[in-house]
C-alpha positions, 0 to 999 in steps of 0.5 A, a space after each residue: 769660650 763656646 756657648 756649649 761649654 760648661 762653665 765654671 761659677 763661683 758664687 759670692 754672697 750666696 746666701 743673699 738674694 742675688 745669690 740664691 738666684 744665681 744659683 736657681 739658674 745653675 740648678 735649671 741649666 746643670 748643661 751649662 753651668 758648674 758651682 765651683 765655690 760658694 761664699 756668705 756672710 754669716 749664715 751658715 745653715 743656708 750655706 751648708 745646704 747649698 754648698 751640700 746641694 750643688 757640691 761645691 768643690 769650696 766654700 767661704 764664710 765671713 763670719 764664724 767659725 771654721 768647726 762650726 762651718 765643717 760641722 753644718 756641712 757635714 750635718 747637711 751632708 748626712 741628712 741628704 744621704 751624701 758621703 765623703 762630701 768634704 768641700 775646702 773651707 776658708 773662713 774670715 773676712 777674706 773668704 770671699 776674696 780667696 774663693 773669687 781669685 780661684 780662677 773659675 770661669 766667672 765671678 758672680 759678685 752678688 756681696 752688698 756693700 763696699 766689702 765688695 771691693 777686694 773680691 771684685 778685685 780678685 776676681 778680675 787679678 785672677 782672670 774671670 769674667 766678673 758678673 758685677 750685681 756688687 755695683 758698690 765695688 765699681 763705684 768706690 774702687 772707679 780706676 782701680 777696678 777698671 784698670 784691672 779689668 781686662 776688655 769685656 771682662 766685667 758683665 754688669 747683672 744689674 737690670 738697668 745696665 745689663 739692659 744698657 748693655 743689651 741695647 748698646 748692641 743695636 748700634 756702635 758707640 759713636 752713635 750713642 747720644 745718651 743713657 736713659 736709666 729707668 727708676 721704679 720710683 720706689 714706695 713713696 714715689 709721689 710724695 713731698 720732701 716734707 712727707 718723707 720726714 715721718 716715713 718707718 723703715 718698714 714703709 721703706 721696705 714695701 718696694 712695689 715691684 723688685 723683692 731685694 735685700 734691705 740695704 738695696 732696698 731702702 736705697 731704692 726708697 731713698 734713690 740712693 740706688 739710682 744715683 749709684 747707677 749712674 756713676 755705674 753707667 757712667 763708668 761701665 760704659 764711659 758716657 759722660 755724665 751729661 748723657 746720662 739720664 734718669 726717668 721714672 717708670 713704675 712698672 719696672 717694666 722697661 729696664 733702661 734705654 738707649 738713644 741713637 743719634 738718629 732719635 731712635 731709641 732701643 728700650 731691654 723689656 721684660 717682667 720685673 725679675 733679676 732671673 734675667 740679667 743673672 743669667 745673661 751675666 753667667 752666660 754673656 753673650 749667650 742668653 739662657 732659654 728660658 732664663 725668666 718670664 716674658 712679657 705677656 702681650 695678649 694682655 692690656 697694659 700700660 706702662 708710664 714714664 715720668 721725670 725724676 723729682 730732685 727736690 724730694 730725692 736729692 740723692 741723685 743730683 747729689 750723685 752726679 756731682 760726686 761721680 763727676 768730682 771722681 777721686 775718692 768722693 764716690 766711695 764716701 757717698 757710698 760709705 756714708 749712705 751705709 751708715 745712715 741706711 742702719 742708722 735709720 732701720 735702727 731707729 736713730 735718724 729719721 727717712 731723710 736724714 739719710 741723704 742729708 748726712 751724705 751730703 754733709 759728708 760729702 761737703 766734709 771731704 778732703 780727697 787730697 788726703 786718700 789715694 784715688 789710685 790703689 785699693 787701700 786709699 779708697 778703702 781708707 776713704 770709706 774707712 774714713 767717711 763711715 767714722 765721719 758719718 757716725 760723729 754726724 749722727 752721733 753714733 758710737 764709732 
């Protein structure tokens, strides 16, 4: 496809943050990109107003119901003066995935969570590009989804590896000798195994440089989300796990690096904002002018690095042995850390019993018992490992 056409975008999780920002590219870029559909979770207000504001031609809603649906949008559409507005609706747990196998030109996955995994699915069946922010799909579904995906289909949104990506293309793969993963950290960077015990959700939630969803964000506090990051580079790029390395750089500055076997080293940089990476995965390999801010180099600054603490975060060691064990394991680290992510905002566990469970989960699993191959088995695994993970905690299944 030539830079200069229009492309056709499905957005799914449109409601969320990587959706609402998908979208402000789209509506700063009417030159290059169209809304063919929109699908959210629940929040039907948020998505009858984008649905009525970009014209989508359909829309999806998970949860609610199909008269509820029509009547915000037709209540958005007349208090914005717009008539004969009457978009297709598709309402239920698959809304996402019939919306992504409508065969726009890409995908944007922005869905958090494993439930991500048959809209990514769709979307790959159906033949668009897939700009993947639903790293969770990748991970869990591992061959099935690449199996699917045809060459270059699959554009990661993710700033570390839309930086990986974006550096691969200083030099050829034989030339690579290894990923360098940036983490910020998160808000207890710093800190002691034994002072995490006591932290609140709410400290959890004070990211210092990235402004993301719960979920995402309380994996960056726990470095669950960087350990997800590297079975996903391990898998998007097929670097061997050993190649794979994290380094903790506060300022969210340098998204990822790449080193060549010459010891030169490509770094992706910019301000911390996914502005960027949304854009390069609607528009991949065109960039966007303008998509986001650039660095400002009149200024002073100082940017650090600095290894990652394996004993206070043992969420990505953990990840590693998971990602390397393959079959089902990567989809029950996942599972498991969703569960123990609600458990602790509602009050149940505390900060560390997150990985801890994980861990104990983990240790519990028999993937003999799943099918690695089809969508179902890994499925089954998540369905599985969540069950796990709420007797462990004590929770009602």
């Amino acid at each position: 496809m030539s830079s200069t056409q229009v492309r056709h975008v499905t957005v799914l999780g449109s409601t969320g943050s990587i959706g609402t920002q998908g979208l402000d590219v789209i509506a700063r870029n009417p030159d290059r990109f169209r809304v063919a559909g929109l699908a959210a979770g629940r929040n039907i207000d948020l998505l009858a107003e984008q649905a009525v504001a970009f014209r989508a031609p359909v829309v999806g809603l998970a949860e609610g119901t199909e008269e509820d649906l029509r009547a915000a949008l037709e209540a958005k559409a007349a208090a914005a003066g717009l008539r004969n507005y009457v978009p297709g609706v598709v309402v239920g747990p698959d809304a996402a995935t019939a919306l992504a196998y409508g065969q726009p030109d890409v995908v944007l996955n922005g869905i958090t969570g494993a439930i991500g995994l048959k809209p990514t699915l769709a979307a790959l069946e159906g033949g668009s590009t897939l700009a993947l922010a639903n790293k969770e799909s990748l991970i869990i579904g591992g061959p099935v989804v690449k199996q699917a995906a045809a060459p270059g289909q699959i554009v990661p949104v993710d700033s570390e590896h839309s930086a990986l990506a974006q550096c691969l293309r200083g030099g050829r793969a034989q030339e690579v000798r290894r990923l360098i993963v940036t983490a910020s950290g998160g808000p207890f960077r710093g800190m002691r195994r034994e002072q995490l015990r006591d932290v609140t959700p709410a400290q959890a939630l004070k990211h210092p440089t990235w402004d993301m969803g719960r979920v995402v964000t309380t994996n960056s506090a726990t470095l669950v989300n960087k350990g997800l990051e590297v079975i996903e580079a391990h898998l998007l790029f097929d670097i061997p796990f050993d190649r794979i390395e994290v380094t903790v750089h506060p300022q969210s500055i340098v998204h990822s690096l790449v080193e060549f076997h010459d010891g030169s080293t490509l770094a992706q940089v910019s301000p911390p904002t996914m502005l960027i990476p949304i854009a390069l995965g609607l528009s991949w390999p065109d960039r966007v002018p303008d998509a986001g801010p650039a660095c400002d180099w009149s200024t002073a600054s100082t940017w650090e690095f600095a290894p990652l603490d394996d004993e206070a975060f043992p969420a990505v060691r953990l990840a590693r042995q998971v990602g390397a064990a393959a079959a089902t394991y990567p989809a029950v680290y996942n599972a498991a850390n969703e569960v123990g992510v609600d458990a602790f905002h509602d009050g149940h566990i505390g900060f560390l019993d997150i990985v801890d469970t994980i861990a104990r989960v983990v240790d519990a699993h028999r993937p003999q018992d799943f099918d690695a191959t089809s969508a179902d088995g890994v499925l089954a695994a998540d369905a599985w490992a969540r069950g796990q993970a709420q007797a462990i905690l004590g929770l009602p299944a």
